[in-house]
C-alpha positions as CSV (number, residue, x, y, z in Angstrom):
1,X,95.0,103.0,80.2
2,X,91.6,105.6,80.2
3,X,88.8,104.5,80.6
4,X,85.8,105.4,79.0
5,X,83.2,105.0,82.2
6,X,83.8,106.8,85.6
7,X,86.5,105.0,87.6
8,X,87.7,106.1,91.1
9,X,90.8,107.9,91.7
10,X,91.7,107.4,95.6
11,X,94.8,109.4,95.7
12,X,93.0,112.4,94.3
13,X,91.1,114.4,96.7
14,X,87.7,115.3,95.1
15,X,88.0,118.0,93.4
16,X,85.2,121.2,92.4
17,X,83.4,120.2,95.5
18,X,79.9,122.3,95.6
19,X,78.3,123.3,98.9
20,X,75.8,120.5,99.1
21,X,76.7,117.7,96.9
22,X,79.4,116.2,99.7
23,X,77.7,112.6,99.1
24,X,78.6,110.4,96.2
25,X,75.5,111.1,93.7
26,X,73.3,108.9,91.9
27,X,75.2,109.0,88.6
28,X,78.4,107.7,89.7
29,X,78.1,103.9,90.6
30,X,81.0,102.5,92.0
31,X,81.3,98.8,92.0
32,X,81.7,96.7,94.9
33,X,84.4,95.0,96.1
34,X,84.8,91.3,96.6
35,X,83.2,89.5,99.0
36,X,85.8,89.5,102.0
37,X,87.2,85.6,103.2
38,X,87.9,86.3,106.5
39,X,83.6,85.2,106.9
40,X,84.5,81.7,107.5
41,X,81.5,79.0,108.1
42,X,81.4,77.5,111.7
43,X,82.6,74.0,112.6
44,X,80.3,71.8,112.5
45,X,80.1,70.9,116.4
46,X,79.5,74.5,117.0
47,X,77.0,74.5,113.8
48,X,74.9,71.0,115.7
49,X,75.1,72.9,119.1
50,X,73.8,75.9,117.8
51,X,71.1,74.0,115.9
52,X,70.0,72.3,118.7
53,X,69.0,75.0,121.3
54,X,67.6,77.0,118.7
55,X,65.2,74.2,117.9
56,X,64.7,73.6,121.4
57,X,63.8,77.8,122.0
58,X,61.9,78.1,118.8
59,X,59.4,75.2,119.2
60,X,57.2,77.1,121.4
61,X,57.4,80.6,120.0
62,X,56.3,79.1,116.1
63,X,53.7,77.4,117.9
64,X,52.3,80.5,119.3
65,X,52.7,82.3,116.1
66,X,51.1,80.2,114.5
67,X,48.2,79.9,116.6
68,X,48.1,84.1,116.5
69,X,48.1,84.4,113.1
70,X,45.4,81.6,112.6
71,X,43.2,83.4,115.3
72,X,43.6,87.1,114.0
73,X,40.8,87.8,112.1
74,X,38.3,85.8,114.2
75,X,39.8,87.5,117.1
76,X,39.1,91.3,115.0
77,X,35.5,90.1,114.3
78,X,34.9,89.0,117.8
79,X,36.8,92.5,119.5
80,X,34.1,94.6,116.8
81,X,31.3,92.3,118.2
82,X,32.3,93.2,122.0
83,X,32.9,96.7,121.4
84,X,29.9,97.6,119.5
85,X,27.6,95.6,122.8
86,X,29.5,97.6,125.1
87,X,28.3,101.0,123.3
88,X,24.7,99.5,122.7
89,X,24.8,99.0,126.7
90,X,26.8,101.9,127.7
91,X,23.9,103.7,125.7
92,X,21.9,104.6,128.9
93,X,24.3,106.3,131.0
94,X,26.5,107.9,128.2
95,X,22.9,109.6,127.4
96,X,23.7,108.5,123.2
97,X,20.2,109.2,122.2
98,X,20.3,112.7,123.6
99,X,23.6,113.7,122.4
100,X,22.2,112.6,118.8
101,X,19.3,114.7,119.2
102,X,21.2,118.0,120.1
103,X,23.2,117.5,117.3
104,X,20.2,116.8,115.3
105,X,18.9,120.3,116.5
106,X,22.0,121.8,115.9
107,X,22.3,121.1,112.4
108,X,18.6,121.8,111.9
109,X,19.2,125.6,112.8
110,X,22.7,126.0,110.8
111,X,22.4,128.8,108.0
112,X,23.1,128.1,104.6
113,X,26.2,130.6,105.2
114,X,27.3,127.8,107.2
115,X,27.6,124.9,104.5
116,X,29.2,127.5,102.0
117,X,32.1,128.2,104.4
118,X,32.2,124.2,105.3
119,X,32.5,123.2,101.3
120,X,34.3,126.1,100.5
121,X,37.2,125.1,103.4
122,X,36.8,121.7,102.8
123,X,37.9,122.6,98.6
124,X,40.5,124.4,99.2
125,X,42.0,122.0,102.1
126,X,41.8,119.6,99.9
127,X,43.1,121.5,97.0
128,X,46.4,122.4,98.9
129,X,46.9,118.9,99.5
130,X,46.1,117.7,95.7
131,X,49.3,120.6,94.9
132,X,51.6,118.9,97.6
133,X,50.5,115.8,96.5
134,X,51.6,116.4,92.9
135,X,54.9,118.8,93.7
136,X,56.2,115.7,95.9
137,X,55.4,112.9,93.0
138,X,56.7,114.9,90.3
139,X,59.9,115.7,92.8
140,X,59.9,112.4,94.5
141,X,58.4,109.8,91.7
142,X,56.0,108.8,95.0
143,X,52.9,109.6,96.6
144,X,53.5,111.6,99.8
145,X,50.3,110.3,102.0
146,X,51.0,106.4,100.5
147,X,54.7,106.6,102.1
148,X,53.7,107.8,106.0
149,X,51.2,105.4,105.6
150,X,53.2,102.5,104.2
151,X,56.8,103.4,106.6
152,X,54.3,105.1,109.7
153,X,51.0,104.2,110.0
154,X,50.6,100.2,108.9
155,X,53.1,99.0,111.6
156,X,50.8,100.6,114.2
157,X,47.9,99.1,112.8
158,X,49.2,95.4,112.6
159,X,51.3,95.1,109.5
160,X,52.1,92.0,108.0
161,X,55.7,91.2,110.0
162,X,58.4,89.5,107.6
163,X,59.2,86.2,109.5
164,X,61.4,83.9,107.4
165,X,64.0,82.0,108.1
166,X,68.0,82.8,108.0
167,X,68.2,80.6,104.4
168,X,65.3,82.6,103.1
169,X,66.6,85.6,104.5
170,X,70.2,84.5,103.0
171,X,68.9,84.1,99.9
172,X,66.8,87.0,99.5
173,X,70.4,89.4,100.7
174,X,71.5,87.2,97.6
175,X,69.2,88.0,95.4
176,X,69.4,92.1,96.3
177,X,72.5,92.2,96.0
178,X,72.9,90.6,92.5
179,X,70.2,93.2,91.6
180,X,71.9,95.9,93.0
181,X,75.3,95.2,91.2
182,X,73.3,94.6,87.5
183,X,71.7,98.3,88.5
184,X,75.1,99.5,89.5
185,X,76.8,98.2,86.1
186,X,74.0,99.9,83.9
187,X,74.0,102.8,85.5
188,X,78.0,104.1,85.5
189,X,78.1,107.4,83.9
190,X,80.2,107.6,81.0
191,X,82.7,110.3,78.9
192,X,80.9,111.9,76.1
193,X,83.2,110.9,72.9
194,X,81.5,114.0,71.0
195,X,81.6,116.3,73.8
196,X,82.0,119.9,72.9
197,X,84.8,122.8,73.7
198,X,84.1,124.5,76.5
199,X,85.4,128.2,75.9
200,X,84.3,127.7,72.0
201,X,80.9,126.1,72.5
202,X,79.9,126.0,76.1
203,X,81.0,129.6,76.9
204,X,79.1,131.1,73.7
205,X,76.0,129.2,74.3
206,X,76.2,131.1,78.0
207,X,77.0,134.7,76.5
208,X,73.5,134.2,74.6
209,X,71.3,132.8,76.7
210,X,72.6,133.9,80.2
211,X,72.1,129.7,80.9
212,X,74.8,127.6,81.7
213,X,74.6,124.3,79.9
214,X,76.8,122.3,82.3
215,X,76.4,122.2,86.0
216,X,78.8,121.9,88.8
217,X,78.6,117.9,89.1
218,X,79.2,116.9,85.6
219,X,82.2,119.4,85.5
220,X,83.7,117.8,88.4
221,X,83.5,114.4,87.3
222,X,85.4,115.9,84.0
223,X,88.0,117.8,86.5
224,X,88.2,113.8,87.9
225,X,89.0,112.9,84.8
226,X,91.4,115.0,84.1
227,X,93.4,114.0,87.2
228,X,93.2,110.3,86.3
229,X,94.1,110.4,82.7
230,X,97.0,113.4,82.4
231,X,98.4,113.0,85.9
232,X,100.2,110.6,87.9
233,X,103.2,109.9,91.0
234,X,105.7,110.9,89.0
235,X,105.1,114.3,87.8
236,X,107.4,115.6,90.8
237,X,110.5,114.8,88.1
238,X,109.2,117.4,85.9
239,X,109.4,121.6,86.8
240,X,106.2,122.1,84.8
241,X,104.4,119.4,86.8
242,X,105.7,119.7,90.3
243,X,104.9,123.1,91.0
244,X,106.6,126.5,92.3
245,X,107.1,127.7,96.1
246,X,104.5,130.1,96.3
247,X,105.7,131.2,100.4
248,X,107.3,129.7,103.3
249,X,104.0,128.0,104.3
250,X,102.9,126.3,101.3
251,X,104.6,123.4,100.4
252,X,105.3,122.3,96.5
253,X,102.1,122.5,94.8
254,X,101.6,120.7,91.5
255,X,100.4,123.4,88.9
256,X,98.2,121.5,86.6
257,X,96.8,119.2,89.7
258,X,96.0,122.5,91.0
259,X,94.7,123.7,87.7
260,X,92.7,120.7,87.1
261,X,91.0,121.2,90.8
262,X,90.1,124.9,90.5
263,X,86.9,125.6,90.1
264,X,87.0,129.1,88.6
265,X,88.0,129.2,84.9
266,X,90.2,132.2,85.1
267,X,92.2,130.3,87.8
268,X,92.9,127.3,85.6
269,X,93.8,129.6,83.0
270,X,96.4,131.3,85.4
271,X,97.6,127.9,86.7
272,X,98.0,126.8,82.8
273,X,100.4,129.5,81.7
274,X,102.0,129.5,85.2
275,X,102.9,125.8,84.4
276,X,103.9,126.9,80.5
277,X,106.7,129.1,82.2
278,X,108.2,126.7,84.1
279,X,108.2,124.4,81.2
280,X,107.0,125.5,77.1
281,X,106.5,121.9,76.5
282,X,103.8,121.0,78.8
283,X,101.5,119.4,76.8
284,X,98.6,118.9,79.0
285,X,98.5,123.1,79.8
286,X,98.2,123.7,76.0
287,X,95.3,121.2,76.5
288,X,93.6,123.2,79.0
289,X,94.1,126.9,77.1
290,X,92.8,124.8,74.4
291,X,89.4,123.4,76.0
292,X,88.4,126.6,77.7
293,X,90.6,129.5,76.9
294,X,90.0,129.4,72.8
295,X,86.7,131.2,71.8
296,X,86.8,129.3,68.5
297,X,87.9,126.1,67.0
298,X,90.3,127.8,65.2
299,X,92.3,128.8,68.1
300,X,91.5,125.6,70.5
301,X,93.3,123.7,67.0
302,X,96.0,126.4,67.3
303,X,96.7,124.8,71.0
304,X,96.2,121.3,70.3
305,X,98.9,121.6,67.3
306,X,101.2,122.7,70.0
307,X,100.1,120.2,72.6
308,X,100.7,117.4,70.0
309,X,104.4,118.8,69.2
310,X,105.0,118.6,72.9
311,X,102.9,115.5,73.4
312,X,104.7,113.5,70.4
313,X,108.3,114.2,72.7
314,X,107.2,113.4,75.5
315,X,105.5,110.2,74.7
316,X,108.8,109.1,72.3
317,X,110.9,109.9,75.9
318,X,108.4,107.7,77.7
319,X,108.8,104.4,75.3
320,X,112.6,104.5,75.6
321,X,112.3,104.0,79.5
322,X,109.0,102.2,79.8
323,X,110.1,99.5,81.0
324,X,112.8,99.9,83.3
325,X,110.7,100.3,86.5
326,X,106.7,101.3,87.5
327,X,107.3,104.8,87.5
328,X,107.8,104.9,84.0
329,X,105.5,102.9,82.8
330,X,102.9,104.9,84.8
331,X,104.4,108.1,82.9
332,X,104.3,106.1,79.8
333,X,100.1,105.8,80.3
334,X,100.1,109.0,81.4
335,X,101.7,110.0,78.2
336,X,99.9,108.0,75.9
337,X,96.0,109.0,77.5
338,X,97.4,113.0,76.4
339,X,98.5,112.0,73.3
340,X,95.5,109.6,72.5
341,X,93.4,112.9,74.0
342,X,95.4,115.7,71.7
343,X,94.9,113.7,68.4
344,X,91.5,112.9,68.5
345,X,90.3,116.2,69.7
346,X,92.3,117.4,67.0
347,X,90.6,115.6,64.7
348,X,87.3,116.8,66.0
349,X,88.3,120.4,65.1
350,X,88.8,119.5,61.7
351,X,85.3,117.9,61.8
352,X,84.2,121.3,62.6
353,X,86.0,123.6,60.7
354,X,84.6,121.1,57.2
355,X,88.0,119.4,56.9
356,X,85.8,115.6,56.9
357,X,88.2,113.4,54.9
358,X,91.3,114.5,57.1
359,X,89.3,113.8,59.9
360,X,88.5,110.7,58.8
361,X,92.3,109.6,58.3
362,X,93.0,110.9,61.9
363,X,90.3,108.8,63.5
364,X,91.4,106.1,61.2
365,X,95.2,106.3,62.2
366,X,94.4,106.7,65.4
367,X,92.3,103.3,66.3
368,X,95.2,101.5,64.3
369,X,98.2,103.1,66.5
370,X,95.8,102.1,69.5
371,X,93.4,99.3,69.3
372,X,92.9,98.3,72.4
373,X,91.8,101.8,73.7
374,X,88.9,100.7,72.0
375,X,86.8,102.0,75.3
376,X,87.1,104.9,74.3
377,X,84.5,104.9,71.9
378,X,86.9,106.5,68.9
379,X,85.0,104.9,66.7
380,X,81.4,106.9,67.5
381,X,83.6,109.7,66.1
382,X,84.4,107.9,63.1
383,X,80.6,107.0,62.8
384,X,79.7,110.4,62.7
385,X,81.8,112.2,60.0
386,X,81.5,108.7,58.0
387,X,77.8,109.9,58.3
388,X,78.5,113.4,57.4
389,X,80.5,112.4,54.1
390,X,77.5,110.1,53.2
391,X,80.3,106.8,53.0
392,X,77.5,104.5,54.0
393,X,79.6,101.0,52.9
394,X,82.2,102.5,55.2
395,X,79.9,103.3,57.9
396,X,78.6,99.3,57.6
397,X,81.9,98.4,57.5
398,X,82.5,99.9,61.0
399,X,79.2,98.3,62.8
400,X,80.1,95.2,61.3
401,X,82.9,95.2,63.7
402,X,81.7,97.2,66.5
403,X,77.7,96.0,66.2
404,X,78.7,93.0,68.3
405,X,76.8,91.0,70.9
406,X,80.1,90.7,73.1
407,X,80.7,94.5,73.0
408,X,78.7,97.1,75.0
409,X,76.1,99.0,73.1
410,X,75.5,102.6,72.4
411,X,72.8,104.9,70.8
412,X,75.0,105.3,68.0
413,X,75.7,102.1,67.5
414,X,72.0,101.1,67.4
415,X,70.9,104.1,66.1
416,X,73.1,103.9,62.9
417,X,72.2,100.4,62.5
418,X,68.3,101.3,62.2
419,X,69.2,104.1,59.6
420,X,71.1,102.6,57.4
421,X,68.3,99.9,56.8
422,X,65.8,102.4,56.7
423,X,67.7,104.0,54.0
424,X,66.6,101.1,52.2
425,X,63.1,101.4,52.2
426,X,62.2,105.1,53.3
427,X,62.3,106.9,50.2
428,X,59.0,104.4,48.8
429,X,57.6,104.0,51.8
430,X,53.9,104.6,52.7
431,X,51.5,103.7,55.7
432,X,48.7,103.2,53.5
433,X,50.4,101.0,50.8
434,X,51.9,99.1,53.5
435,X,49.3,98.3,55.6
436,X,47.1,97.3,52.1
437,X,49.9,94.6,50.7
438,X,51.5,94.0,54.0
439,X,55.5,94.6,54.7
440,X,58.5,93.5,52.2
441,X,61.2,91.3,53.5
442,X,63.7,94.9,53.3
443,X,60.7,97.0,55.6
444,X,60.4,94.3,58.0
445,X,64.3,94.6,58.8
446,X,64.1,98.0,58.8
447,X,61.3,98.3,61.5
448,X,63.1,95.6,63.5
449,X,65.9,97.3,63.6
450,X,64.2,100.3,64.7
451,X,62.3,98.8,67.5
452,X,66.1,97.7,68.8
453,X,67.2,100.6,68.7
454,X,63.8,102.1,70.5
455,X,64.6,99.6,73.1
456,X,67.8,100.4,74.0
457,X,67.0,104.1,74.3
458,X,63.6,105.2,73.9
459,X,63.9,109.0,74.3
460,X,66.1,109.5,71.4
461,X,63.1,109.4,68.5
462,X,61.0,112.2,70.2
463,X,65.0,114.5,70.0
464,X,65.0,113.1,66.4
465,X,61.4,114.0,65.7
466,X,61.2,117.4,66.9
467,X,58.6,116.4,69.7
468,X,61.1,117.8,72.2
469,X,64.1,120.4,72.1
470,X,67.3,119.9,72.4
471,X,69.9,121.3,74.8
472,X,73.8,121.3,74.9
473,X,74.8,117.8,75.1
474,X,76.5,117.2,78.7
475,X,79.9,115.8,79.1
476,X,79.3,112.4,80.6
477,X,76.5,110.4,79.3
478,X,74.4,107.5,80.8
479,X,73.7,104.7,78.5
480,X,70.1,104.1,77.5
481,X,69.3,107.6,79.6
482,X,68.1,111.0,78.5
483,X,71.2,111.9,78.6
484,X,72.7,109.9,75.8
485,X,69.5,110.4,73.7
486,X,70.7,114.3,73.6
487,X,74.1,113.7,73.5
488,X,73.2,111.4,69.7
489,X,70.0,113.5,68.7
490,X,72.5,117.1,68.6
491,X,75.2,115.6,66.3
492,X,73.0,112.7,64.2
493,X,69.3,114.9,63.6
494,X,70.9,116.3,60.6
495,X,71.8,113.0,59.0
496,X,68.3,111.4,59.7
497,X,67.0,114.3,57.7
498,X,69.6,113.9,55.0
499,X,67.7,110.6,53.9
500,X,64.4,111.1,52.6
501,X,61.5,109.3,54.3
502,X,63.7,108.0,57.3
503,X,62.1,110.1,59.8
504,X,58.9,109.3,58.2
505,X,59.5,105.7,59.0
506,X,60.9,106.0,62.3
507,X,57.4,108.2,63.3
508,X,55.5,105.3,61.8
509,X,57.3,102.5,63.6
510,X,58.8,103.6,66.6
511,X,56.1,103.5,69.2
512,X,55.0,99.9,68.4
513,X,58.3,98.8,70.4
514,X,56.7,99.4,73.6
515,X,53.6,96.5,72.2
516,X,56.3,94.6,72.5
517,X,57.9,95.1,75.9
518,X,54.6,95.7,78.6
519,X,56.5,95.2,81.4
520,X,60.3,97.1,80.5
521,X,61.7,97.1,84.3
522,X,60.4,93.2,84.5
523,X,61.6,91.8,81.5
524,X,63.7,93.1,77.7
525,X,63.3,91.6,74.9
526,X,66.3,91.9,73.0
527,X,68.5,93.6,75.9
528,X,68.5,93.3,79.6
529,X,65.3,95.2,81.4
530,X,65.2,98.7,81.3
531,X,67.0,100.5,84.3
532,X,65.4,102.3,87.0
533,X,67.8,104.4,87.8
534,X,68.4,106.2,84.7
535,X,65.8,109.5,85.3
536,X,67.7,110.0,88.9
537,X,71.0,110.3,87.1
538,X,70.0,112.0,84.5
539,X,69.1,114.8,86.9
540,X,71.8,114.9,87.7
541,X,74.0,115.5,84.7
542,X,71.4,117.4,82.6
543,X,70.5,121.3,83.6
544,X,67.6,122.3,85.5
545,X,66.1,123.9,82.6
546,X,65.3,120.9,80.7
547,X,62.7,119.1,80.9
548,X,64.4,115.6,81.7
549,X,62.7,112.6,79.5
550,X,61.3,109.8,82.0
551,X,60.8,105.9,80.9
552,X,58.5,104.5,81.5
553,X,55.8,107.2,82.5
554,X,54.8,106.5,85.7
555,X,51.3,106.3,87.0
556,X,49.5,108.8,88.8
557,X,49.2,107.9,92.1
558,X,45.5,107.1,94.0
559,X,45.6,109.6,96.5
560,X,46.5,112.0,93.4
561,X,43.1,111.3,91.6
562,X,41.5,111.3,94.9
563,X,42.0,114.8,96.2
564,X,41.7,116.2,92.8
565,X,38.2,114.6,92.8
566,X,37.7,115.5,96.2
567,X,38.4,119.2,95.7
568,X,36.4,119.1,92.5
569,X,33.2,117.9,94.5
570,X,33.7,120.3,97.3
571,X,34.1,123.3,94.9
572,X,30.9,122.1,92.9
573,X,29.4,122.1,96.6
574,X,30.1,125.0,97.9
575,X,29.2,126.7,95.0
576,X,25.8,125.0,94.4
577,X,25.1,126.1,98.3
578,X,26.3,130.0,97.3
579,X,24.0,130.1,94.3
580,X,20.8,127.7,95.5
581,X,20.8,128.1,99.4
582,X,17.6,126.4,100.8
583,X,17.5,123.7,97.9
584,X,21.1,122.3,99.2
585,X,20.0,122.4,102.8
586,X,16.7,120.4,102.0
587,X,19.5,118.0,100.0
588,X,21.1,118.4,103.0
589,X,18.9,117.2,105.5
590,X,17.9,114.8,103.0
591,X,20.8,113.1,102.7
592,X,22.2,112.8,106.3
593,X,18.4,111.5,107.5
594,X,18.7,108.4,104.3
595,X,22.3,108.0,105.5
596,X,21.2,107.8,109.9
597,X,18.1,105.8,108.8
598,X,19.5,102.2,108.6
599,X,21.1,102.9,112.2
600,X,17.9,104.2,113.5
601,X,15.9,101.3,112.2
602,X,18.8,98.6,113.7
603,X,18.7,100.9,116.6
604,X,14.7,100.0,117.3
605,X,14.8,96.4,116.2
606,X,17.5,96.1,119.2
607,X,15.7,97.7,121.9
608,X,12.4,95.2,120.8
609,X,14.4,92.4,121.2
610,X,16.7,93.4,124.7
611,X,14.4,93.6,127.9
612,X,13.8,97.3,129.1
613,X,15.3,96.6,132.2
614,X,18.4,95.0,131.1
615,X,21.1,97.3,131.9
616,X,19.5,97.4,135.7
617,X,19.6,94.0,136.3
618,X,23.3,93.6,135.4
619,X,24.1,96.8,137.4
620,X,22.1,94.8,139.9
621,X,24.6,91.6,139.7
């Protein structure tokens, strides 16, 4: 059976590893397993026991707790109090008067030469800070200075401590954990099912632009997929499969597991015909030639014709003996995911090369020889060239079946949905007429349906408007990420523009979702909140080059705005004290003297009220 979504293969090693990337990344999720049994609750002696001394161990701790945290901030006040009578005691011999004096004196004489180099460090200090500061959120999504002081500094300063009990704490791991495994299920990474040929597309898009539109991690979760759908225990019966001796050391290498793991092009290539000699029938090396070999469609169809005649024997072979043991009917998927794969990119190639209608009937043939490989998303395919041949009855026909709340949603899906009822309405449609007699029944449909399909992915209408550029779409997708807003955006722009006055709408309408959600990671309105996790694994299947879509924006952090401010007023200082020397040092003085003066004049009232002799007579005690 293939799967649509990244599944684990544990008897393949991992293949295209890149120096670096050795952990599991943030795009893959893999789901956890069930809880384990073997966790059994204690009797219920043990359980009374238990209960018992820790009732009789704990009464006098939580008293004392208690008692500390009740006390704490009288006990803070009363600490200032002490320490602040200790200085105004400790006055006299610490000589605080004449200290303050000298420095008094030596600020007095400093040149204004002084202050410039004092703002003018203190600017750019502060400016080098304000860069870090933004390089690390922009990197990070968090503010550098806010984490020490959250993970560093606030247990050293009396944090709040977390004390709750084990239920609390039971319920809490609970509660985590259901969160986690909702963010793990909206976050698996998915196959593109309009992904494009490698040596035809991919390749040319490099030989222009010296860029290369895929990186290492998305290829290897394709080289993963490879290995799971078109491989499996039993391809040691077959001479194309099993591999040749290559010397006395090696053992029998499989040639198209080996092909599939390369990482250099030119070696699957090699390891494709290599397996073609053993055997002209293997279907799944015409695949390869076909995906990266072919320059154009015309040749990548040339290979899939062939890997279809081999794919069609094979797979009759397989049905005869499919169910006389495990092994074959392992073979038997195997042989079905290549033919499923062969036919449908062969129908793509026809999409390409203007052949619509026989597209259509492939796609069409195809979902009836195989419905329940419905995960594969065939029908986004079928959408497309539906779209392309302007058959919008059919193209309702098809959501009516798929546009389900049992089944999992897609841009497509939603996207479609949106334009077909704007179809209705765009061509007459006008701001100011609208907002002058109100919405029909027919606009109001259309804009709701808009606003579900903002919701479920709201960078795809700045792809569709032109706000943004496009890229390559990748391989693998993430639902309701960037990623899948390129992926629709590259193949669907052109039928958007097709209907007159549906991107007109969609610029109108499509930013009044978000009056609707305020809060997307809290709460959805018509689908579940928005997912964090979507700009880390988008990251990591988009290229560097592009400029990856985040929602929702975050907010600048404070100590962001405050070193920006703070290197603004130092710069504004120092250059004030370059251009009008003596002024700023009067505003100097000025301001220091207005800022001492209330300690001065608390300083006099005190030494009124003590006796002058005070600190004698207690040295005297």
């Amino acid at each position: 059976m293939v799967a649509g979504a990244r599944t684990a293969s544990p008897s393949l090693p991992p293949p295209l590893s890149q120096p670096g990337r050795g952990k599991r990344r943030a795009g893959v999720m893999a789901e956890s397993g069930p809880p384990v049994d073997g966790d059994a609750a204690p009797s219920s002696s043990s359980s009374s026991s238990s209960s018992s001394t820790s009732e009789a161990s704990g009464t006098c701790p939580g008293r004392w707790e208690r008692l500390r945290l009740a006390a704490g901030p009288w006990a803070r006040t009363v600490a200032l109090v002490a320490a602040l009578g200790l200085l105004y005691f400790l006055r006299g011999p610490l000589r605080l008067r004449d200290n303050l004096v000298a420095v008094t004196v030596f600020l007095s004489t400093l040149t204004p030469k002084f202050y410039v180099a004092l703002t003018g460090t203190s600017s750019l200090i502060s400016g080098l800070i304000f860069i870090f500061e933004w390089w690390y959120f922009r990197k990070y999504g968090t503010s550098f200075i806010e984490q020490v002081s959250v993970s560093h500094l606030r247990p050293l300063i009396g944090g709040a401590e977390s004390n709750t009990s084990p239920q609390s704490s039971f319920s809490a791991t609970n509660g985590e954990s259901e969160t986690n495994r909702q963010s793990l299920s909206e976050c698996k990474v998915w196959r593109n099912p309009l992904n494009l040929f490698r040596g035809a597309e991919y390749s040319r898009y490099t030989w222009v632009t010296g860029k290369e539109p895929l990186i290492y991690y998305d290829m290897n979760l394709s080289a993963q997929d490879h290995q799971t759908f078109f491989t499996c225990e039993t391809d040691s019966l077959r001479p194309s499969d099993a591999g040749i001796l290559f010397s006395s050391v090696n053992d029998r290498m499989k040639v198209m597991q080996k092909a599939w793991r390369e990482r250099n092009p030119q070696a699957r290539i090699k390891a494709a015909y290599q397996a073609l000699e053993l055997n002209n029938e293997c279907a799944t090396a015409y695949v390869l030639l076909a995906e990266e070999e072919a320059t154009t469609i015309v040749d990548a169809e040339k290979y899939f014709r062939q890997a279809l005649r081999a794919g069609e024997n094979v797979y009759r072979k397989s049905q005869h003996c499919g169910s006389q043991s495990p092994q074959h009917e392992a073979q038997l998927r195997r042989d079905t995911n290549v033919l499923v794969y062969v036919k449908r990119r062969l129908a793509m190639c026809s999409r390409k090369l203007g052949r619509i209608k026989e597209a259509v009937k492939m796609m069409r043939d195809l979902m009836k020889e195989f419905p329940l490989l419905s995960v594969l998303n065939i029908h986004e395919n079928l959408l497309e060239a539906l779209l392309e041949l302007q058959a919008y009855a059919d193209v309702q026909a098809v959501l009516a079946k798929y546009d389900d709340i049992s089944l999992p949603k897609s841009a497509a899906i939603c996207y479609t949905a949106a334009l077909l009822k704007a179809r209705a309405v765009s061509d007459r449609f006008s701001p100011e007429t609208a907002s002058r007699r109100g919405l029909s029944t027919a606009e109001i449909n259309a804009v709701e349906a808009i606003h579900r399909a903002v919701e479920f992915n709201p960078h795809v209408p700045k792809y569709l408007l032109e706000m943004k550029s496009l890229i390559l779409p990748p391989e693998h997708i993430l639902k309701r990420g960037d990623s899948e807003a390129v992926a629709y955006a590259f193949f669907h722009i052109q039928h958007w523009k097709r209907i007159e006055g549906a991107l007109n709408l969609l610029h109108c309408t499509w930013e009044g979702t978000f009056r609707m959600i305020p809060y997307p990671l809290e709460k959805g309105h018509l689908f579940y909140p928005y997912p964090s996790c979507t700009e880390t694994a988008d990251r990591e299947l988009l290229p560097t080059f592009h400029d990856v879509s985040v929602y929702p924006q975050k907010e600048l952090p404070f100590f962001i705005h405050f070193t920006a401010g703070l290197c603004s007023f130092t710069a504004m200082l120092a250059l004030l004290t370059h251009q009008f020397p003596e002024l700023m040092v009067i505003f100097a003085k000025a301001f220091f003297g207005t800022l001492l003066s209330p300690l001065s004049f608390m300083m006099e009232k005190i030494e009124r009220l003590m006796p002058a002799g005070l600190w004698h007579q207690l040295t005297q005690i």
